[in-house]
DRENMAR-609891 format. One line per 3 residues: their letters; for each residue x, y, z of C-alpha. Coordinates in Angstrom, 1 decimal, decimal comma. Layout:
% residues N
a) X Y Z ~ ...
% end
This chain:
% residues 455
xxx) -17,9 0,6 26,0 ~ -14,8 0,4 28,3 ~ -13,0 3,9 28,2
xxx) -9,6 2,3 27,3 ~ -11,2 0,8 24,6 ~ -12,1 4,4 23,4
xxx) -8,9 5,7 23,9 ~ -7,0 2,9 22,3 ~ -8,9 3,4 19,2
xxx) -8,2 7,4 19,1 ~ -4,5 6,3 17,4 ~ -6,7 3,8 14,9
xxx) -5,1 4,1 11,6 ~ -7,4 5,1 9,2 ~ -9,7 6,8 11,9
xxx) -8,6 10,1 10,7 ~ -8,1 12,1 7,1 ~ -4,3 12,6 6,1
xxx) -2,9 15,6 6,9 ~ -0,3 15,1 4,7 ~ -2,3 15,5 1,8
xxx) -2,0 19,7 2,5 ~ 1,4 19,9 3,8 ~ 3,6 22,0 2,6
xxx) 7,5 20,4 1,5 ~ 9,9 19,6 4,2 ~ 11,3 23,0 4,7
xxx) 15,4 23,5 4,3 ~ 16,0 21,5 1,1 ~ 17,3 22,1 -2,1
xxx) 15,1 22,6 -4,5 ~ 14,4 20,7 -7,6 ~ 16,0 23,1 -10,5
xxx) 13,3 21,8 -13,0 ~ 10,7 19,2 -11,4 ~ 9,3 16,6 -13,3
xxx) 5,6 18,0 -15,6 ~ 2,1 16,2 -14,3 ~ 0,8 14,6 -17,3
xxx) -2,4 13,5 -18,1 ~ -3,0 9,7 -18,4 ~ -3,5 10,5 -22,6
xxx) -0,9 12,8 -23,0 ~ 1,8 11,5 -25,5 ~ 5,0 9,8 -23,9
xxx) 7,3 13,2 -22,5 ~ 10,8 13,7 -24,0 ~ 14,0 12,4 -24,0
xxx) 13,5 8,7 -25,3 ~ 14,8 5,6 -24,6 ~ 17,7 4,9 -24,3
xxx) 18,2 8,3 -22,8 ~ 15,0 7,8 -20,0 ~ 13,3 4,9 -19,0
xxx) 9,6 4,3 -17,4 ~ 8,9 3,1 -13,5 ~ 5,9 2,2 -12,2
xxx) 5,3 1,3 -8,9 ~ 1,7 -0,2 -7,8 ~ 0,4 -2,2 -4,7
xxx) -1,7 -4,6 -6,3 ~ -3,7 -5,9 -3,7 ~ -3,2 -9,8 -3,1
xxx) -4,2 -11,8 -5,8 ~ -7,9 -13,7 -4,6 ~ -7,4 -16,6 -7,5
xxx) -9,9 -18,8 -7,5 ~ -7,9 -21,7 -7,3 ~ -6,7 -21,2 -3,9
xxx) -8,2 -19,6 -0,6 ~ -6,0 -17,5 -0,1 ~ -7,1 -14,2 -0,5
xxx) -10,5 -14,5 -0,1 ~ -10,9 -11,4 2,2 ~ -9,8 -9,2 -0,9
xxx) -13,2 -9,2 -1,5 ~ -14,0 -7,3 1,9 ~ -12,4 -4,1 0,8
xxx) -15,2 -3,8 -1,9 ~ -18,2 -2,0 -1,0 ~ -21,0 -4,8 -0,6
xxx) -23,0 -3,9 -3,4 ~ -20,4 -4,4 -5,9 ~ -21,1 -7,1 -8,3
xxx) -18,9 -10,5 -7,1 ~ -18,0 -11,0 -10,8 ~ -16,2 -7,9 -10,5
xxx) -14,9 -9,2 -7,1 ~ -13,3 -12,1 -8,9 ~ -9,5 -12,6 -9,3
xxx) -10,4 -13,2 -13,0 ~ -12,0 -9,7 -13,5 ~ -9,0 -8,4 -11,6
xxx) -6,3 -9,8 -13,4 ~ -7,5 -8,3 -16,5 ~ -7,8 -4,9 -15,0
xxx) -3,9 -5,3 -13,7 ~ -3,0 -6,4 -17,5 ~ -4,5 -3,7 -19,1
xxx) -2,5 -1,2 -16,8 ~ 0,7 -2,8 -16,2 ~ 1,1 -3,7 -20,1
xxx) -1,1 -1,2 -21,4 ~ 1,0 1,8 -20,0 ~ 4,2 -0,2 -21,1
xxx) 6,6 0,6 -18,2 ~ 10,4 -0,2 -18,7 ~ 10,6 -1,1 -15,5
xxx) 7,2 -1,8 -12,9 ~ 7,6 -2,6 -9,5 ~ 4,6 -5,0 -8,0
xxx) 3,5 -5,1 -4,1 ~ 1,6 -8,1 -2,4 ~ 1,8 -10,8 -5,1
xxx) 1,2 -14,2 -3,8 ~ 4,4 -16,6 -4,0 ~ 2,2 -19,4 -4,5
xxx) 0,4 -18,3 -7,6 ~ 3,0 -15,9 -9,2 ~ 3,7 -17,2 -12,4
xxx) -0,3 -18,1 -13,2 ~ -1,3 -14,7 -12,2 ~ 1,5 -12,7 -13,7
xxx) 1,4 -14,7 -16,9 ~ 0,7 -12,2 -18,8 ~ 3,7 -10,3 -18,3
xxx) 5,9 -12,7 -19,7 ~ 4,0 -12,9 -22,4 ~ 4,4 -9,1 -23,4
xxx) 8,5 -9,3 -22,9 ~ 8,8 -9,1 -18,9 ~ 11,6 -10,6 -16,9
xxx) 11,2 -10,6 -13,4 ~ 12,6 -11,0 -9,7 ~ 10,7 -12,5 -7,1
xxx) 11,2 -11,9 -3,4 ~ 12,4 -15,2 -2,0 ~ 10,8 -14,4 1,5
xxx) 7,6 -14,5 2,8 ~ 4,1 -15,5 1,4 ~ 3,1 -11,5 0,3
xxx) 5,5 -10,6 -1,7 ~ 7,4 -7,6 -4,2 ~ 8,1 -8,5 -7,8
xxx) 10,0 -6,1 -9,9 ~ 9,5 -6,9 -13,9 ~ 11,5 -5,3 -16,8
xxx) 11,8 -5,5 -20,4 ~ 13,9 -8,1 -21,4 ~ 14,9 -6,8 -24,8
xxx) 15,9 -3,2 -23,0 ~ 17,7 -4,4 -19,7 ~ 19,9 -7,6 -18,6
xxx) 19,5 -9,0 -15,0 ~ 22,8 -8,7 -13,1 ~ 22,0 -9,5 -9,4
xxx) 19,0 -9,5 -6,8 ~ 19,0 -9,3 -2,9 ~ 16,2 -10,3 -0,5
xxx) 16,0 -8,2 2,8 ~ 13,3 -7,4 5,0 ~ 10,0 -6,2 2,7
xxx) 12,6 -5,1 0,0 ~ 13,4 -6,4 -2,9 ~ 17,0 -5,0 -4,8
xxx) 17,3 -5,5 -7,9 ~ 20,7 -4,7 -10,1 ~ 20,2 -3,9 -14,5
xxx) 22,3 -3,2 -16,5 ~ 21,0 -1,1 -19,9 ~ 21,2 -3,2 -23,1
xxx) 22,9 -0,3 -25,0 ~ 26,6 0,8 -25,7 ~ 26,8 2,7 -22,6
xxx) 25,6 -0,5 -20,3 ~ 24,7 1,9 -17,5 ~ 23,6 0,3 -14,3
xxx) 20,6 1,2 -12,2 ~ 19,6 -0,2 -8,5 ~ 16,0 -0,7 -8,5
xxx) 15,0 -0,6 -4,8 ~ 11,1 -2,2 -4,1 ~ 10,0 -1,6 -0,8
xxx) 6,6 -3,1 0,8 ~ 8,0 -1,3 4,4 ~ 6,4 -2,2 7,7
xxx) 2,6 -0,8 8,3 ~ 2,0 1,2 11,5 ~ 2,6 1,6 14,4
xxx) 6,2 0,5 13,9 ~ 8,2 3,5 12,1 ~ 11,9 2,0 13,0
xxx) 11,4 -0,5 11,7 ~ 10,2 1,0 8,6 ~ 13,2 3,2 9,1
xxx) 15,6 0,2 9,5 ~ 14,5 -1,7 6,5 ~ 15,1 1,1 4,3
xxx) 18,4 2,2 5,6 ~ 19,6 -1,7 5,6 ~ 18,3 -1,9 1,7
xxx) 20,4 1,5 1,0 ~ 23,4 0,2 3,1 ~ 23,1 -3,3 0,8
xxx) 23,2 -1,1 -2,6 ~ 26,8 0,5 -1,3 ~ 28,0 -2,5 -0,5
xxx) 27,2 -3,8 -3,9 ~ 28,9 -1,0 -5,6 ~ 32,4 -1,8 -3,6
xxx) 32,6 -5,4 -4,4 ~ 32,0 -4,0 -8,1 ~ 34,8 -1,2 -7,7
xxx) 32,8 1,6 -8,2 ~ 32,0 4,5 -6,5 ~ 28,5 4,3 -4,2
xxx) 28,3 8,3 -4,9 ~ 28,2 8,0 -8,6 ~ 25,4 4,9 -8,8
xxx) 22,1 5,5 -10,0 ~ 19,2 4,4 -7,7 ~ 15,2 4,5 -8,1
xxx) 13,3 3,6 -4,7 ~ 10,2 2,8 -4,7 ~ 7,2 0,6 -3,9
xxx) 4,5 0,9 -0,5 ~ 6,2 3,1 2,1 ~ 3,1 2,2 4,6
xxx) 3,4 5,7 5,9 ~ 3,0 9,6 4,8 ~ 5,8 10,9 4,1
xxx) 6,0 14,4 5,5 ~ 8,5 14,0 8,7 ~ 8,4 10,0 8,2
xxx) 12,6 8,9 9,1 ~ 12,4 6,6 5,8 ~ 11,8 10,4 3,9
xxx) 13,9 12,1 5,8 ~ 17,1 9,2 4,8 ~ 16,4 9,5 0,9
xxx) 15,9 13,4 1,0 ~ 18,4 14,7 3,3 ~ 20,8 12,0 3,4
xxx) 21,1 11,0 7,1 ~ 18,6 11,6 10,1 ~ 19,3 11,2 14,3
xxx) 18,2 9,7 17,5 ~ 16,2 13,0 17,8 ~ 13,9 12,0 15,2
xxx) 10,0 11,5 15,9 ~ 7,5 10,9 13,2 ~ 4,5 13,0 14,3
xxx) 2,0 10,3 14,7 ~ 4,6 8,6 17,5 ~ 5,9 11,2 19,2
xxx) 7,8 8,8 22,2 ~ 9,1 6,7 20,0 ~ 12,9 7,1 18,1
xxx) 13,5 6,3 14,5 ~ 16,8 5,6 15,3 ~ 19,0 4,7 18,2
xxx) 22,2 6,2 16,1 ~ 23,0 8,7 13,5 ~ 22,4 6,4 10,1
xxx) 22,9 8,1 6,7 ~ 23,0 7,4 2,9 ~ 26,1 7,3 0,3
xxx) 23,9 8,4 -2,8 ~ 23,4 12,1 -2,1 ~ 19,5 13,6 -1,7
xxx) 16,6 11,4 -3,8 ~ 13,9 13,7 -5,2 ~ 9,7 12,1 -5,0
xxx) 9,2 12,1 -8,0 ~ 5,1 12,6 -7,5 ~ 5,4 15,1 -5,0
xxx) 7,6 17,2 -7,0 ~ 4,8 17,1 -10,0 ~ 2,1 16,9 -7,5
xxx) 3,2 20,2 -5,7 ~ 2,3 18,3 -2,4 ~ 2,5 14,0 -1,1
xxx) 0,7 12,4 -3,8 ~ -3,3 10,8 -3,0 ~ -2,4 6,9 -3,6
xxx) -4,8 4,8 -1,7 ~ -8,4 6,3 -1,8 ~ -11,2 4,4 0,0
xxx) -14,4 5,1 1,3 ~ -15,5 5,8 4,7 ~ -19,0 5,7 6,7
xxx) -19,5 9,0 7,9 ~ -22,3 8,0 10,3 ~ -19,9 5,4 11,8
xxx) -16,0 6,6 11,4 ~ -14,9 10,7 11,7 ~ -11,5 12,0 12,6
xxx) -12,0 12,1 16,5 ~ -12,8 8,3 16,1 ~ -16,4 6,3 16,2
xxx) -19,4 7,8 17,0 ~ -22,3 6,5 19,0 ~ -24,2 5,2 15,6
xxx) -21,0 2,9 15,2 ~ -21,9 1,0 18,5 ~ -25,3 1,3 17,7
xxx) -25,0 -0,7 15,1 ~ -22,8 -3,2 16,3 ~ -25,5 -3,7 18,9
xxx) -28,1 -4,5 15,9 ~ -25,4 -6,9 14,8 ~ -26,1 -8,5 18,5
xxx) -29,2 -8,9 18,0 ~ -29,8 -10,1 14,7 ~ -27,6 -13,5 15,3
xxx) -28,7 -13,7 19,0 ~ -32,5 -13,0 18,9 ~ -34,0 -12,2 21,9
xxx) -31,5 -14,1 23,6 ~ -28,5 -12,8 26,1 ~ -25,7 -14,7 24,3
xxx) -24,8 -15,3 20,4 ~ -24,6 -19,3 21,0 ~ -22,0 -21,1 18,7
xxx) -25,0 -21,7 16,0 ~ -25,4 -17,7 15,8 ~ -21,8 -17,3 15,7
xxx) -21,0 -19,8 12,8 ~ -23,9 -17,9 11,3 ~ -22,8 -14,8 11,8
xxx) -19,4 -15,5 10,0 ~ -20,5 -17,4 7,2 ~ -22,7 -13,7 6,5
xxx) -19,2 -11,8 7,0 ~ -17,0 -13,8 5,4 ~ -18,8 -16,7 3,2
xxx) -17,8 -19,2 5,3 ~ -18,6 -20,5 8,9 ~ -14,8 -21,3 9,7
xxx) -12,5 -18,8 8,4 ~ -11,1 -15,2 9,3 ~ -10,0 -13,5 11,8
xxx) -13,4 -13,2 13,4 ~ -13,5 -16,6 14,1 ~ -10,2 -17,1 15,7
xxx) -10,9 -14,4 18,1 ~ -14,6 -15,9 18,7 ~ -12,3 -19,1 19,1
xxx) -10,3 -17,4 21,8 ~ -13,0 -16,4 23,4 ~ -14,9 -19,1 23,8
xxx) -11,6 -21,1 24,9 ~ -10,9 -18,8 27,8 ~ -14,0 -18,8 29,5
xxx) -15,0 -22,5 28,8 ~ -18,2 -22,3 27,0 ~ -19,6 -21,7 23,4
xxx) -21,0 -18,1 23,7 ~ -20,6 -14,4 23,1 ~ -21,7 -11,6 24,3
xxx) -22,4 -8,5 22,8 ~ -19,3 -6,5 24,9 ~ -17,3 -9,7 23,5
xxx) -18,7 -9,1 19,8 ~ -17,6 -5,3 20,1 ~ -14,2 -6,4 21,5
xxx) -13,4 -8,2 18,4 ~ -14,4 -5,4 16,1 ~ -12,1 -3,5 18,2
xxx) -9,3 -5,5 17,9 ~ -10,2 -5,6 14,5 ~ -10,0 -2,1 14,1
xxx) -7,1 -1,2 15,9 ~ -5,2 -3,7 13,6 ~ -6,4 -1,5 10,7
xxx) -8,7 -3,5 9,2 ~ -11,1 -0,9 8,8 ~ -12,0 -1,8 5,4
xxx) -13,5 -4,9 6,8 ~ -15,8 -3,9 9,9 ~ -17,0 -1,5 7,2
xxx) -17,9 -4,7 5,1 ~ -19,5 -6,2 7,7 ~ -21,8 -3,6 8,7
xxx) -22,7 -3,4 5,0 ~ -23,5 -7,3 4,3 ~ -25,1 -7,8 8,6
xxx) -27,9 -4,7 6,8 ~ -27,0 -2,6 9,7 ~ -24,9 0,1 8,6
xxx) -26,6 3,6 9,4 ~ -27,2 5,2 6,0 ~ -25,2 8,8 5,8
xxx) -22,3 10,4 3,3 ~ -19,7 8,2 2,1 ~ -16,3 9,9 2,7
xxx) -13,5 9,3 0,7 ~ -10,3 9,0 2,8 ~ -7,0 9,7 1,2
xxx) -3,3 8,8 2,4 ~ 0,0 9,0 0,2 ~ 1,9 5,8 0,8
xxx) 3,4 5,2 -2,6 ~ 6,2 6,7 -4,4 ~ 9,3 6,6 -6,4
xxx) 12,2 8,4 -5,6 ~ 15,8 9,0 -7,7 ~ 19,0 9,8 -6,7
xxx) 20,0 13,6 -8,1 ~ 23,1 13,1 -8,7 ~ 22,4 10,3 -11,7
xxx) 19,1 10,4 -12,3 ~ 15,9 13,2 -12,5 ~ 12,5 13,3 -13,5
xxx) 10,8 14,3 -16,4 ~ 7,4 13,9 -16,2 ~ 4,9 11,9 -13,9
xxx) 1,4 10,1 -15,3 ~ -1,9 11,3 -13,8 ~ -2,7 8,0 -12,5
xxx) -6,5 8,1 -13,8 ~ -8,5 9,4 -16,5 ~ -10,8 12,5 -16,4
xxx) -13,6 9,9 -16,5 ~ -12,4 7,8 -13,5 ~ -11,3 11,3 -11,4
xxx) -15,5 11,6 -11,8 ~ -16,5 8,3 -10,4 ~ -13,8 8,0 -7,7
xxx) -14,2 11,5 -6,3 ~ -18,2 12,8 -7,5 ~ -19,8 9,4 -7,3
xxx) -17,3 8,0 -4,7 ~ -16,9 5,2 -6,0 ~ -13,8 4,1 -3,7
xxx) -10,8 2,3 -4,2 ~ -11,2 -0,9 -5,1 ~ -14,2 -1,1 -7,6
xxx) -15,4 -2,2 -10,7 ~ -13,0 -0,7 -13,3 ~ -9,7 -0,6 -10,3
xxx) -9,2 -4,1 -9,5 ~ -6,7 -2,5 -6,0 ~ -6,8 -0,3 -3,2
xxx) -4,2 1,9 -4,4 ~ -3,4 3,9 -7,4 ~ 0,4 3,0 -9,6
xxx) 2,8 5,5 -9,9 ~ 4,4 6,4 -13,4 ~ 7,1 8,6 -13,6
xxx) 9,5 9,2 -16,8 ~ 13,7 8,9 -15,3 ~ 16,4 10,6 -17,1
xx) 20,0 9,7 -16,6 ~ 21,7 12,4 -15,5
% end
């Protein structure tokens, strides 16, 4: 295994546990006077009502595998391999998402990684409970924000980079406006551009507010979605919270590299997060298991590459070289079929470069490598699983906060926050580790409810 190899994978996302599951809160800013109460998923709806509050969810989905397309068919990769393909299924899934995103009734949910070409069959249902909805216009992932038609009235949307802006107005006397900001931000190792495409979506919001004649201090503004990062010294964090941040920023996992070139700030006064604040630390969203004999915090152990060498071997036999017969075979067992995924393309490369259809085992551990240090974790775990050669040991779970919703102080705060599972579901996820996604959570990540006051 070729040291720089090593190395390169010692900044693999995923390799190691959050840290900023335990940190304490930023130090130096204003407290919360009375932060929003943690309720259980039962617990009756918290106080005030509508009109005087209004529900947000925010939830990456995890893209839509429907059956009548192919795209998506790795979705079923982030399962562990001995979960039932019925419960795989985009048909089992979308009845899972129905019964959370109508079932808990938000005023206003906020959607991550829907596919454009599929939308309106997927998200049918919505409608059919009393949902509008804004689609991103850009790209083939994309953020939806839905709301309740008989409770708000669309006034405007705007596209930018990952974010989705979305203007209502409340059908009520008062007709008080609220910016909806849904972010899908940048995953790592890129933080300024994370950094960017949240100050740019902020920036957009003032503008709005000019060409309507009002004041950018005095709007009210929810942002939320998938920040793709911890929060605790994360630039995006550091703009809703304190207002403004510097060139002299670093986020801790990129020590060399600046948020910012310039001093960029925010015209809507510190945001509160709204699960933290509950929470009493960053809030466990995405929750997924981990093979302890193969993955720990200081990176992959020697069982990993063990196993990857068993890999070899099955699809090669006693051969030197996985011939293109043993490599079509080896990715219809990965990923169903003998011409698809990522795998392939790189076995492609490979096999273009040097002029002749074979692999060898280094060149079977370089792709997993680069497969890795994409983040794709999730999916050399999978393949260890369904190739029979992953060394049995504990099952970790591995925790990061990556989704939240933050409002504005100065016009909104937060009453109360949902517990995003039930006592029952706390048991399998964490005592049986039964990791994110599974049987009864058709997604990676856990949704966000929180309960928003106007100020």
């Amino acid at each position: 295994m070729p040291e720089a190899w090593i190395q390169g994978l010692r900044r693999w996302r995923g390799c190691a546990p959050s840290t900023a599951l335990a940190a304490p809160p930023t130090p130096g800013l204003r407290p919360t006077m009375t932060p929003p109460t943690l309720l259980p998923l039962s617990a009756p709806p918290a106080e005030p009502a509508w009109p005087s509050s209004f529900d947000v969810m925010t939830w990456n989905v995890l893209l839509p595998n429907n059956d009548a397309t192919d795209e998506g068919w790795w979705v079923t990769k982030y399962y562990d391999a001995a979960t039932d393909p019925a419960h795989r299924a985009w048909s089992h899934r979308r009845g899972l998402l129905r019964e959370v995103l109508v079932g808990r009734a938000p005023d206003i949910a906020c959607v991550q990684e829907v596919a454009a070409s599929t939308f309106a069959e997927d998200f049918a249902f919505m409608a059919e409970a009393g949902y509008a909805h804004a689609l991103h216009r850009k790209y083939w992932l994309r953020n939806a924000t839905f709301w309740r038609d008989d409770r708000w009235e669309h006034v405007l949307d705007k596209h930018k980079d990952r974010v989705l802006i979305t203007l209502l107005r409340q059908r009520e006397e008062e007709g008080r406006l609220l910016y909806v900001i849904n972010c899908h931000l940048t995953a790592a190792p890129q933080p300024d551009r994370r950094f960017r495409q949240l100050f740019e979506a902020l920036d957009q919001v003032r503008k709005e507010q000019n060409k309507l004649g009002l004041d950018p201090a005095e709007a009210a503004v929810v942002v939320c979605g998938d920040f793709n990062c911890d929060p605790v010294g994360a630039g995006t964090d550091r703009l809703l919270r304190e207002g403004e941040v510097g060139p002299e920023l670093r986020e801790p996992r990129w020590p060399e590299q600046p948020v910012t070139s310039k001093r960029r700030g925010q015209a809507f006064g510190p945001f509160e997060d709204l699960g933290r604040a509950a929470f009493g630390a960053p809030m466990p969203t995405l929750v997924v298991t981990r093979l302890s004999s193969c993955f720990t915090k200081e990176g992959l152990t020697p069982r990993f590459f063990e196993a990857l060498g068993a890999m070899f071997r099955r699809f090669a036999g006693e051969a030197e070289v996985m011939d293109e017969e043993a490599v079509a075979a080896w990715v219809a067992r990965i990923n169903g079929d003998p011409s698809r995924g990522s795998e392939r393309r790189k076995a492609d490369a490979v096999f273009a470069e040097k002029g002749e259809l074979t692999l060898t085992q280094e060149e079977l551990l370089g792709i997993y490598v680069s497969e890795l240090q994409e983040g794709k974790f999730w999916s050399v775990q999978h393949d260890l699983q369904v190739c029979e050669v992953a060394p049995p040991g504990e099952v970790e779970l591995f925790e990061a906060s990556l989704d939240r919703i933050y409002v504005n102080r100065s016009a909104l705060r937060g009453v109360a926050v949902r517990e995003p599972l039930t006592e029952a579901q706390r048991g399998l996820l964490y005592e049986a580790r039964q990791g994110l996604p599974n049987a009864w959570h058709p997604s990676d990540h856990l949704p966000v409810l929180a309960r928003v006051a106007w100020r």
